[in-house]
C-alpha positions in Angstrom: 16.7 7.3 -14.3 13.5 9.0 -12.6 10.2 7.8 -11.0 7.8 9.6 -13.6 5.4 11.0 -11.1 6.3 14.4 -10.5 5.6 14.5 -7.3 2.1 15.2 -8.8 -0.2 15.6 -5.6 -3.3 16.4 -8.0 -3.4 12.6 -10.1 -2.1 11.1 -6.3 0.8 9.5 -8.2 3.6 11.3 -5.6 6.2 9.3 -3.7 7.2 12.1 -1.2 7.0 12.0 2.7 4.8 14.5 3.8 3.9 13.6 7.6 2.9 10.6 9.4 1.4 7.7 7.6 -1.9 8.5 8.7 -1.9 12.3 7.7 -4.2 12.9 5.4 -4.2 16.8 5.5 -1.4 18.4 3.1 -0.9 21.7 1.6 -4.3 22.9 3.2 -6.2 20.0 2.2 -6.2 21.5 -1.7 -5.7 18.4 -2.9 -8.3 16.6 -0.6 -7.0 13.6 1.8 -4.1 12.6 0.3 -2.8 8.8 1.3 1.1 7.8 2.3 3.1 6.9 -0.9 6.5 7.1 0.8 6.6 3.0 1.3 7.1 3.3 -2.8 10.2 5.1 -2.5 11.2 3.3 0.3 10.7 -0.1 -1.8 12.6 2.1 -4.8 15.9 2.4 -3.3 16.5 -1.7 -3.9 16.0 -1.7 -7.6 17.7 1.8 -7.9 20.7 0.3 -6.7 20.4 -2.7 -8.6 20.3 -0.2 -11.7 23.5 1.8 -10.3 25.4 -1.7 -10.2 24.2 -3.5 -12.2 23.1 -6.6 -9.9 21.0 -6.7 -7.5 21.9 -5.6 -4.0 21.9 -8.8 -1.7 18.8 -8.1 1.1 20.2 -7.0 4.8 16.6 -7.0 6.3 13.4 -8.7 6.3 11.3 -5.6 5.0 7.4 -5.6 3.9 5.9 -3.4 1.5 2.1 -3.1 1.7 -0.1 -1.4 -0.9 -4.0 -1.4 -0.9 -7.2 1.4 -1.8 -9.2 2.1 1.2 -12.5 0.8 -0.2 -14.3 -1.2 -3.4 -13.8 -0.2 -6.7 -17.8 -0.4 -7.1 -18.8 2.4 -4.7 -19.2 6.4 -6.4 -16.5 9.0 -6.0 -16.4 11.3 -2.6 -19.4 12.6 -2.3 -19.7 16.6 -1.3 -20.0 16.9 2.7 -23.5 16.7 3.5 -24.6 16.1 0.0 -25.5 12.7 -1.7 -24.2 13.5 -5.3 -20.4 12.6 -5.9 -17.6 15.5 -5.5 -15.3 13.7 -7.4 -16.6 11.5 -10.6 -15.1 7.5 -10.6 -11.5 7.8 -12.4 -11.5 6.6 -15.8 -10.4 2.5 -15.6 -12.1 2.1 -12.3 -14.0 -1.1 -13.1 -11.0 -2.9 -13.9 -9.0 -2.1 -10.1 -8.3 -4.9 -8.4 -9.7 -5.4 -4.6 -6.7 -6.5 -3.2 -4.3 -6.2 -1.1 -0.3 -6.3 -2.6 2.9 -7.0 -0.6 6.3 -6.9 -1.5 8.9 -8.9 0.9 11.7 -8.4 0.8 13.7 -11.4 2.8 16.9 -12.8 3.8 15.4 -16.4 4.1 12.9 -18.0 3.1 9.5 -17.0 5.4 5.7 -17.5 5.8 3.7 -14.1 5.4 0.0 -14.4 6.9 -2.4 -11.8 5.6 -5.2 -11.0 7.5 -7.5 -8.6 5.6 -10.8 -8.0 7.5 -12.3 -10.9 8.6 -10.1 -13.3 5.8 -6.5 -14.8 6.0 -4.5 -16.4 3.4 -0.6 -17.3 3.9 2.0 -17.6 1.4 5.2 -19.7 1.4 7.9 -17.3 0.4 12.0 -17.5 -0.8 14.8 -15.5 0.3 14.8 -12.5 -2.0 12.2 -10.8 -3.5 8.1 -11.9 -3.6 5.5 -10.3 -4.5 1.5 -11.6 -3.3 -1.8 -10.3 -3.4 -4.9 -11.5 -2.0 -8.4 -10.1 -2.0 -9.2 -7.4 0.3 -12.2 -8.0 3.0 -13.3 -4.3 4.9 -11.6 -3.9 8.5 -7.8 -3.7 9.6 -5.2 -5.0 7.0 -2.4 -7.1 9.1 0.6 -8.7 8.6 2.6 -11.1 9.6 5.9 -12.9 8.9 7.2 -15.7 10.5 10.4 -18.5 10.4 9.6 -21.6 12.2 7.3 -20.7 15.4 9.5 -17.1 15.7 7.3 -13.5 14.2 9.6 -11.9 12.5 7.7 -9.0 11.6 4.0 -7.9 12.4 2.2 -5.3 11.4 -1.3 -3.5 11.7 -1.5 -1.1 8.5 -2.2 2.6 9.7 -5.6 2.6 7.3 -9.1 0.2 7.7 -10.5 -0.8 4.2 -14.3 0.7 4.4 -17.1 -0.9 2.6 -19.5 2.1 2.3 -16.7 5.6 2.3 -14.5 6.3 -0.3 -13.0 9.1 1.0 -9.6 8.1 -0.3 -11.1 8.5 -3.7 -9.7 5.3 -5.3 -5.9 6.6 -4.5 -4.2 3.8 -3.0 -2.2 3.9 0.7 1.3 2.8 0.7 3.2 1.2 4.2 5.7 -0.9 5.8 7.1 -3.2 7.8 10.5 -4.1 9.3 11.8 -5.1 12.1 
């Protein structure tokens, strides 16, 4: 089995660690900023050791997985510094990205997960095990937070604002998580 990305910093489909989750500066900034990916192969080791044994792996910690672009799929591509025309054209499919923001939680009881996205909320009722929810971004900090009963189990400002006006992450998305 492999994660068909090939590591490939130029199409922004890698999974390696490459510094902190807010570095956006690798390998000389060839490749432009390039967004945290490493919460996907984080979230990867529970279904690759489902596939090693067949069932999947019983969850040991409350774990969330958040995944979201860092502005609207309407605006252009990076623009050039100090220019107005785009240095980077719209990727092909644009139009149809979602402006959301996706969690994966992973759980070992049932939970309420709040997600605060800008200026909006929305909760979701979750089971022990796996869930996955999305909700609409809004521009601002992305924050999360997981509770049982009256008790926060797990909250979390992500490392990256969604901006309504800059898209210099150039419709790559940033990847983070959340444990205890």
């Amino acid at each position: 089995m492999e994660i068909v990305t090939w590591n490939d910093w130029g199409e922004a489909s890698y999974v390696a660690p490459f510094g902190s989750s807010i570095e956006t500066g690798h390998w000389d900034k060839h490749w432009g900023p390039r967004l945290s990916h490493a919460a996907y192969l984080q979230a990867s080791r529970y279904f690759i050791a489902w596939f090693k044994h067949g069932t999947p792996p019983k969850i040991a910690e409350n774990a969330l997985y958040y995944f979201y672009r860092l502005h609207p799929q309407a605006l252009p591509g990076l623009k050039k510094p100090g220019g107005s025309e785009p240095a980077m054209a719209r990727p092909g499919g644009a139009d149809k990205l979602l402006d959301d923001v996706f969690v994966s939680a992973f759980l070992t009881a049932p939970a309420r997960l709040t997600i605060h996205s800008g200026d909006t909320q929305k909760s979701f009722e979750l089971v022990s095990g796996l869930s996955h929810v999305s909700m609409p971004f809004a521009p601002g900090r992305q924050r999360f937070v997981l509770t049982r009963g009256h008790t926060t189990i797990i909250e979390k400002t992500g490392e990256q604002e969604i901006s309504a006006t800059n898209a210099w992450g150039n419709f790559n998305t940033f990847a983070g998580e959340a444990t205890r």
